[in-house]
C-alpha positions in Angstrom: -80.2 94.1 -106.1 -78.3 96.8 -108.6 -78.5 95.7 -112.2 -75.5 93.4 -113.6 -72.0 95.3 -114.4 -72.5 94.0 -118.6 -69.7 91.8 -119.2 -67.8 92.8 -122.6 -67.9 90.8 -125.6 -65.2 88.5 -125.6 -64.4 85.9 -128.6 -62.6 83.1 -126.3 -60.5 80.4 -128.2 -60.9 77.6 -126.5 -58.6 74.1 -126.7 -60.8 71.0 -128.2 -60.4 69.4 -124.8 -61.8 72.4 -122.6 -64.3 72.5 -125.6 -65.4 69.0 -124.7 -66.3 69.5 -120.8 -69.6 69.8 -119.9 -71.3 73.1 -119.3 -72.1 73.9 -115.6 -74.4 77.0 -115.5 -75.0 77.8 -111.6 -78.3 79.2 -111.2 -81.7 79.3 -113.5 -81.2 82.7 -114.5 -79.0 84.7 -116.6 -78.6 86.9 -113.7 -78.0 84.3 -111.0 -75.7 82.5 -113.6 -73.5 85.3 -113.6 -73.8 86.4 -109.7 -72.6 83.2 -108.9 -70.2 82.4 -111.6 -68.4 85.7 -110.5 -68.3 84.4 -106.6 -66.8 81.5 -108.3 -64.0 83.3 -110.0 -63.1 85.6 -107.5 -62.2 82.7 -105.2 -65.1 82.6 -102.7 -67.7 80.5 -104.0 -65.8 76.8 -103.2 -69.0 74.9 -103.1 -72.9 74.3 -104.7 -75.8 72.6 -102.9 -78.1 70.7 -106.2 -81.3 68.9 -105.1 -80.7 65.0 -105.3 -83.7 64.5 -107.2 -82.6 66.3 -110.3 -79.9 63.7 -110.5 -77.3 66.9 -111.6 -74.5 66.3 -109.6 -70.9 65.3 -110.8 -68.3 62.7 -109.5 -65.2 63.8 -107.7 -62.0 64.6 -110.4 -64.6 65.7 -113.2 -64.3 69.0 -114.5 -66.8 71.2 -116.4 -67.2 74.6 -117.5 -68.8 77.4 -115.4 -70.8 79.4 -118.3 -72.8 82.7 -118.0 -76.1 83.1 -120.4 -76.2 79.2 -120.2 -73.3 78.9 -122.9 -70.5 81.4 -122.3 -67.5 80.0 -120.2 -65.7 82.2 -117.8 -64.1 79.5 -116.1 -63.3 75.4 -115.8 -64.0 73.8 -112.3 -63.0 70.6 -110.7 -65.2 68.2 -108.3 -63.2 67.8 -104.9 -66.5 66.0 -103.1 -69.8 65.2 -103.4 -72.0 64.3 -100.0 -75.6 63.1 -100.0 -76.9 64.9 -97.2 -80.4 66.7 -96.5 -81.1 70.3 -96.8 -81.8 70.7 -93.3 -78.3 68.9 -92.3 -76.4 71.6 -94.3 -73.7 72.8 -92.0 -73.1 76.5 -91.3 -69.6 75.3 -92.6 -70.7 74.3 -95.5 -72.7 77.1 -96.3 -70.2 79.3 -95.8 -67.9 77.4 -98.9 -70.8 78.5 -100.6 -69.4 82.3 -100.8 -73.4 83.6 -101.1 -75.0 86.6 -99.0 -73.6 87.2 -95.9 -72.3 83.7 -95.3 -74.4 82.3 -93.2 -76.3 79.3 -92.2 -79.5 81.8 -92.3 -78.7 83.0 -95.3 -78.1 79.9 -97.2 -81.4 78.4 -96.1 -83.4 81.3 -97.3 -81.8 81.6 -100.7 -82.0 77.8 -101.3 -85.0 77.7 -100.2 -86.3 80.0 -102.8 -84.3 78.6 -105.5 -85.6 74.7 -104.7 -88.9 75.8 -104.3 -88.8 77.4 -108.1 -86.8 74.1 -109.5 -87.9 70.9 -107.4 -90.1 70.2 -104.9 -89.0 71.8 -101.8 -89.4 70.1 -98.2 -86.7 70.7 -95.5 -86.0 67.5 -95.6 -84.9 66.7 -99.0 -82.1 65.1 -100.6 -79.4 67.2 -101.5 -76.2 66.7 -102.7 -73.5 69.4 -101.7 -70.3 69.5 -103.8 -67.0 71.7 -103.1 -64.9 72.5 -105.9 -61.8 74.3 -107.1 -61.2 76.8 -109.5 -59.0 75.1 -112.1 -58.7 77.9 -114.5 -60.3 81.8 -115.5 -61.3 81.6 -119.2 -62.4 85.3 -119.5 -59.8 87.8 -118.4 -63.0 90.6 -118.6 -65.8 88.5 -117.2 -62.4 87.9 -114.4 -62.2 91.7 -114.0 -66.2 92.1 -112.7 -65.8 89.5 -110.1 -65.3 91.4 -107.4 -67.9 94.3 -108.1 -70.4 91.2 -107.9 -68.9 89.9 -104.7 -69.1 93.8 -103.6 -73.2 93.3 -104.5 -73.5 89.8 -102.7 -71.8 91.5 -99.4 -73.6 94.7 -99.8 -77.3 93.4 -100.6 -76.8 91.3 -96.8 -75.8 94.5 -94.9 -78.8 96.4 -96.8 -81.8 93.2 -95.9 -80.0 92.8 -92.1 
């Protein structure tokens, strides 16, 4: 995958309540934080898959902030659902919401995969808990303006492994 676009310093001033949410970082990477937090703000990333196990989910109705480099928000989310399911039960439907790769059912596996292999003990059939989402509100109008060179990567990095 190409290197990052850099996203600009920004000073955000945020309100005391948006200051208050809790901090959602998608992804145990700076890069991946970012990757995904982009999908998220450019209106294709509606959903996250989080294994049951590390008890990290959220309730429907809560929001948090989506932050890049673990603490810098780009963007406030709300919980639509949350459905205990298993990894291997994952719908192609539902990884598509996801808004990763290529959007397929093929795709999702592999990534996630990978990722709970690095971050919990990974068996095809563990608990997971898939969550959709909406985008409530952008909080960085420059992080905002590299969204869709990182959905450009996501769709180009699929046609370039296929």
């Amino acid at each position: 995958m190409a290197p990052a676009k850099p996203v600009r310093g920004t000073f955000l001033t945020l309100s005391p309540a948006i200051q208050a949410l809790p901090k959602w970082p998608f992804g145990d990477s700076h890069e991946l934080q970012e990757r995904l937090a982009a999908l998220i703000v450019a209106g294709v990333k509606k959903a996250t898959c989080s294994a049951k196990a590390q008890n990290l989910w959220s309730e429907p109705g809560e929001r948090g902030l989506v932050v890049i480099n673990d603490d810098h928000p780009v963007a406030v989310i709300e919980i639509e659902t949350a459905t205990h399911t298993r990894y291997c039960d994952v719908t192609a439907e539902q990884a598509a919401l996801e808004g990763e790769g290529d959007l397929s059912l093929a795709f999702w596996r592999d990534a996630h995969k990978a990722y709970f292999s690095r971050v919990a003990d990974f068996s095809s059939d563990m608990e997971v808990v898939f969550e959709t989402f909406r985008l409530v509100e952008i909080l960085d109008a420059d992080f905002a303006e590299t969204a869709q060179y990182h959905v450009a990567l996501e769709r180009a990095e699929t046609v370039v492994g296929a």
